[in-house]
N, C-alpha and C positions, 0 to 999 in steps of 0.2 A: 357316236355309235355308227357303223357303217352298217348298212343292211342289201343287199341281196334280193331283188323281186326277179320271180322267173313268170314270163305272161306271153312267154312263145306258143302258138296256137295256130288251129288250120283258117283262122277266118282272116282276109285281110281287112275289112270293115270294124267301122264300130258298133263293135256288140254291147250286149248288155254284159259278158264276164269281160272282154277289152276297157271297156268304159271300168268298168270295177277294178281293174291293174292301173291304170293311170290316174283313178281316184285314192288309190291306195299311195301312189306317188307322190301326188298331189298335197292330200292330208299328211302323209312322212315331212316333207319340207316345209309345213308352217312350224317343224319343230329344229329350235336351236340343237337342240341335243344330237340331231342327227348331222352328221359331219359329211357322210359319203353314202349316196344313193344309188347301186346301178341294177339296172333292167333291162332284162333280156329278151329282145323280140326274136322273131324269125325273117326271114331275107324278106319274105313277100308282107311284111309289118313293119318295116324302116322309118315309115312318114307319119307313121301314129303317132312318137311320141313329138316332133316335131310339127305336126299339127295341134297338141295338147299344148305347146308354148314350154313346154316341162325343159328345155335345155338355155333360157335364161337365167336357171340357178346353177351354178359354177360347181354346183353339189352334185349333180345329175349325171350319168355317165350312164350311155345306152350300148347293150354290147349284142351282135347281131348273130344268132347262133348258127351255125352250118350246118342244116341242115336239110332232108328234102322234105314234098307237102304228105306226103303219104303216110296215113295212122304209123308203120310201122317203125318209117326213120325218126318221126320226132319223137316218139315213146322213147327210141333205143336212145335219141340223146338225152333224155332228161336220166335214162338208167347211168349211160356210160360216161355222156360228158360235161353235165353238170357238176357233178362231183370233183374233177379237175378243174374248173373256172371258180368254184367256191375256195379250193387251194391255193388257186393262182391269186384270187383276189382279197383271201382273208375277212369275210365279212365278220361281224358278229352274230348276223343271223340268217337264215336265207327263207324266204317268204315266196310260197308256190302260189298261183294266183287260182288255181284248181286242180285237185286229185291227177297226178299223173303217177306213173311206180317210178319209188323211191329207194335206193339203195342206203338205207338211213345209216349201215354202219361205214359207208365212204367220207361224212360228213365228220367235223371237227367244232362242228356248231350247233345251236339248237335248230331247228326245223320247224314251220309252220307253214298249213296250208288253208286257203280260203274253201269252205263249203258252200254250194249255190244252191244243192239239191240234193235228194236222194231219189233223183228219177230210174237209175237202174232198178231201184228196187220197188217204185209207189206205181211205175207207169214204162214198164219196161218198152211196151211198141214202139215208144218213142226214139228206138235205135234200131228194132225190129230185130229177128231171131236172125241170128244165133249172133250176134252184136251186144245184145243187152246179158248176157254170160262173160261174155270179156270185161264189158264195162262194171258189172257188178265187181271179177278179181280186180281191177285197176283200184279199183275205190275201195275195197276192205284193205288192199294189201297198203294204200296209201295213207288211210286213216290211221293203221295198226302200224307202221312205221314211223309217222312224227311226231314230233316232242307237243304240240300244241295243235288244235284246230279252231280255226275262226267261223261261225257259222253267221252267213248275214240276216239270220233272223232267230228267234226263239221256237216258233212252231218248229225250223227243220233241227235247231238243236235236241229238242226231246223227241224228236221221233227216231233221233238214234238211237237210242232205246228198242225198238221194236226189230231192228234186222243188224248190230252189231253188238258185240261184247259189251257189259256195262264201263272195261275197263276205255274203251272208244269217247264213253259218250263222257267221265271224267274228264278226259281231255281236251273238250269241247267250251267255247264262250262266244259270248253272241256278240257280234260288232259286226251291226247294220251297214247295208251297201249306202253310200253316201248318193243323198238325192241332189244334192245343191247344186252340183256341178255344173246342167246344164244350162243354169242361169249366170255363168261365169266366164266372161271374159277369156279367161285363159284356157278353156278348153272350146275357144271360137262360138260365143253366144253372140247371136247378133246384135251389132252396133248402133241398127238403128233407133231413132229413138221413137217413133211410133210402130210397136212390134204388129198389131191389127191391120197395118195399110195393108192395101191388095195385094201386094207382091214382095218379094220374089214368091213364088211359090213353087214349091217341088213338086207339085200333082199339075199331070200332064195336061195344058188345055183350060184350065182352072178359070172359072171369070165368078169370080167371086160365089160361086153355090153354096149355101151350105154343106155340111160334112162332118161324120162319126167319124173316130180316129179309135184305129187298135194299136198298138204298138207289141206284134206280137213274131215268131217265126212260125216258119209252118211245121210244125211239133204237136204232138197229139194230144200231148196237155193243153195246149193252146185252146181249143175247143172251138176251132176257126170256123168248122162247118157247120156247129149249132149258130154261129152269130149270123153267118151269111143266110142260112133259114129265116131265123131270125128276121133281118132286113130284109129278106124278101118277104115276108110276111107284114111286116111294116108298108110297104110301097104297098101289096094288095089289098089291103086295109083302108087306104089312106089315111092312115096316119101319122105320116110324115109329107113335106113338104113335094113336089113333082119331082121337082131338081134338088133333092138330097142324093149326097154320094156318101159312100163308104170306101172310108182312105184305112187299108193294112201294111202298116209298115211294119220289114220283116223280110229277114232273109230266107230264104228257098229250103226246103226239106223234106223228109220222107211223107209228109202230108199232103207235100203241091201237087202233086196229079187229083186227088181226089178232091183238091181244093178247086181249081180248075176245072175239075169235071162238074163240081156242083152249081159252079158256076156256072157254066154253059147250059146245064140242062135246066136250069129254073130260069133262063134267058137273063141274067141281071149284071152281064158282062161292061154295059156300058154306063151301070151304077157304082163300080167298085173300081176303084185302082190298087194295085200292089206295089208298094215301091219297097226299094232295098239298095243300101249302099249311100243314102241321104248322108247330109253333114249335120254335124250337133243341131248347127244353128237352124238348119231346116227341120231338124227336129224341134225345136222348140216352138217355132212357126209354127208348125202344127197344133202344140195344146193349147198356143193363143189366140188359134181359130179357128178350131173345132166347137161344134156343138155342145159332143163330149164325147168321153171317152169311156170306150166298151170293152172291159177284158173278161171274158166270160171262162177262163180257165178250171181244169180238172183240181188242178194240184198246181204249187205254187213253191219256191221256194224264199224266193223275195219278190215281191212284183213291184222293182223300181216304175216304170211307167206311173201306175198309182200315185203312187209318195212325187214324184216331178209334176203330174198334172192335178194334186193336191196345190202343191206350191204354184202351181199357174193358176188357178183359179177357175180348176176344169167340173160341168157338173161329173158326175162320174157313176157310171152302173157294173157293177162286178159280181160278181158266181160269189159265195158265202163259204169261203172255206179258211182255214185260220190263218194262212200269211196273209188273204185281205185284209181279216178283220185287224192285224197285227197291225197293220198300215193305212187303211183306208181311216178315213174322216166319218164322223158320226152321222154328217150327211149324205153320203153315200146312199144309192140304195144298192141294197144286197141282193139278189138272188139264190135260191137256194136253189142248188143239183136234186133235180128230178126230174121224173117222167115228162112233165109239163114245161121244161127248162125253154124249150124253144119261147112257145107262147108267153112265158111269165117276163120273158128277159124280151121281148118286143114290145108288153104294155109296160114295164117299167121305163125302156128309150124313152118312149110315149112318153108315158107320167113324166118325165124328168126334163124334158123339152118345153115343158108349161112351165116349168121353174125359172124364175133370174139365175145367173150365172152366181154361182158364190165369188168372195173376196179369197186374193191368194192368200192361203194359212203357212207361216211358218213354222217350219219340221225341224227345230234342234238338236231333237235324237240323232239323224241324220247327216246333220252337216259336218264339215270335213275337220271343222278346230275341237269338236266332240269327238269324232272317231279318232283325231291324230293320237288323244290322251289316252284313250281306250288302246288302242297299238303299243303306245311307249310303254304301258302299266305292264301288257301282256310281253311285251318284248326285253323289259327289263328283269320281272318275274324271270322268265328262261335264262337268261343271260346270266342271273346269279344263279341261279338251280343248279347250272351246268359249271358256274365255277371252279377251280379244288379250293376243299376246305383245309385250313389250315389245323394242324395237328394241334389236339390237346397239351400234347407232350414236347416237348421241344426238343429235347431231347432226341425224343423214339426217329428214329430211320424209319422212312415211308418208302417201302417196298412197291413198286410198281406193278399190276395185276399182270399174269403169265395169257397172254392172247389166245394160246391152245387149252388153256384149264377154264376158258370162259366160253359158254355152250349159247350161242346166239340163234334165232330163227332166219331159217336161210328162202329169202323171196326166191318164185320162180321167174326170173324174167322170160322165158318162152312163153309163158301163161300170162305175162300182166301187160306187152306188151301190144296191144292191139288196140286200147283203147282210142276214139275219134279226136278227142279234145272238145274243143268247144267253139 
């Protein structure tokens, strides 16, 4: 089976949907069946997958799109020239790693795309006006165009339901973002063998303090400026230690100014660092020394962080909404969104600070030899669907359908074209 991943995007860092195309990679190649793998970055995304280790497998073939960073040229490639490198290359399937517009009748294959979220529609600020109108066309026209959707959790599967056609959510199957990766080798997890010792460490000045770790962007779902409340409500308290810090790793967004500003004005500037653009492996340093770990989010589509510092062994406090519950551990504590959320989610740190540290719990739903079979089932399903079926009659002449007597829905690309990526 040769397959086709397209994960060209504006971030050059490892994100949470980057991570999720090279975990998709990654899980493709523990399968014999897949013969030829290639994956498409954009110029300013070259060294991802060769920091992923992904071109040791002689399967692997990365091909580097031409084009430039701006919403509108990568949208126009995925419209105009994706469709010719799928011809050029003949896959048997092509796999979009997120909602971009799709010209599905240029295609000769079936189509699949990863779902992460339905933020245009649960938490539109998050792109802000008149952004979150574009992104919402990008994302019906992309659903309603491929042959299959992969949602990485259950919760954001049924809530298509609530703002797309029933015939959308049909299309829909849940195969979870793969959490294992960060403890692997091959996508640069560190080598050492005491991961606790003091160092290296990515937090600037660092001499061993304690430290809450978020692992979040600056995104409105995030809910960055109730945690920082939060921690600064902890410190006034004493509740926490003098020298606790709060480490937010996370790249920069429509949130950072007022993230910054909250900072400044509650003075807690020299309790918080922001890092962005860290390596795996200092990510993973992170949840095996941190306190724990705080995601106090609005809405949630998968919240890998969780599920990884599950598997690290992290205590962990989170906002109560269903892709926690989806994923978090039974000991978790939850927080519920309310008036009181500051307060509640400050004596829960508290509470959860007095606790030992749990054991790392392994996530098999998650791992990468679970999701590969889950891929090949949904990937082979399409692959025959789309077949031709052989004639009852052996006989009969099979007439090929007249292209002008068949009435197709015509996308607008001037209208889907704008979306940011991810």
């Amino acid at each position: 089976m040769k397959v086709l991943v397209a994960a060209a995007s504006y971030v050059n860092t490892i994100s949470g949907v980057q991570r999720h195309a090279l975990n998709i990679a990654r899980s493709l190649l523990l399968l014999p069946e897949i013969s030829e793998l290639h994956f498409v970055v954009a110029p300013w995304q070259s060294g991802l997958t060769k920091f992923a280790g992904l071109h040791a497998d002689p399967r692997f073939h990365t091909h580097v799109a031409e084009m430039k960073r701006d919403s509108f040229s990568r949208n126009l490639w995925y419209w105009r020239e994706l469709p010719g490198l799928a011809a050029q290359l003949r896959p048997d399937l092509v796999h979009l790693n997120y909602p971009v517009p799709l010209n599905s009748r240029a295609f000769s294959c079936p189509t699949v795309v990863t779902l992460h979220d339905l933020y245009p529609y649960e938490i539109p600020m998050n792109f802000g006006f008149p952004k979150f109108i574009f992104n919402r066309v990008v994302l019906r026209q992309c659903l309603l165009a491929v042959d299959a959707i992969a949602s990485i959790s259950d919760s954001t599967r049924l809530r298509l339901r609530q703002y797309l056609p029933p015939a959308v959510g049909r299309k829909a199957t849940t195969i979870y973002a793969c959490a294992d990766s960060i403890f692997d080798t091959c996508l640069g997890a560190s080598s050492d063998p005491d991961p606790l010792a003091p160092g290296p460490s990515p937090i600037p000045g660092w001499n061993n303090e304690p430290f809450l770790l978020s692992v979040a962007q600056h995104r409105r779902n995030k809910n960055l400026c109730a945690l920082i409340r939060s921690f600064h409500r902890l410190i006034a308290s004493g509740w926490i230690h003098d020298n606790m810090k709060l480490v937010v790793v996370g790249t920069r967004g429509p949130e950072t100014p007022a993230i910054f500003r909250l900072v400044h004005e509650l003075g807690v500037a020299g309790r918080i660092h922001f890092l962005e653009g860290i390596s795996v492996a200092e990510l993973e340093w992170c949840y095996r020394n941190c306190e724990a770990l705080v995601a106090p989010s609005l809405t949630e589509g998968f919240d890998l962080p969780i599920a990884e510092a599950t598997l690290a062994g992290c205590r962990i406090v989170c906002s109560s909404i269903p892709a926690h519950r989806e994923v978090a551990d039974a000991e978790c504590k939850f927080v519920p969104l309310r008036e009181t959320f500051v307060e509640d989610l400050a004596a829960a740190i508290a509470d959860i600070l007095d606790e030992p540290k749990p054991q790392p719990i392994a996530l098999p739903s998650f791992s990468a030899p679970v999701l590969a079979s889950q891929y090949l089932a949904l990937y082979n399903r399409l692959i025959d669907s789309a077949a031709p079926q052989p004639s009852r009659n052996a006989a009969a002449s099979i007439a090929a359908p007249d292209p002008e007597a068949i009435e197709l829905p015509t996308p607008d690309p001037e209208s889907a074209l704008v979306y940011r990526g991810r």
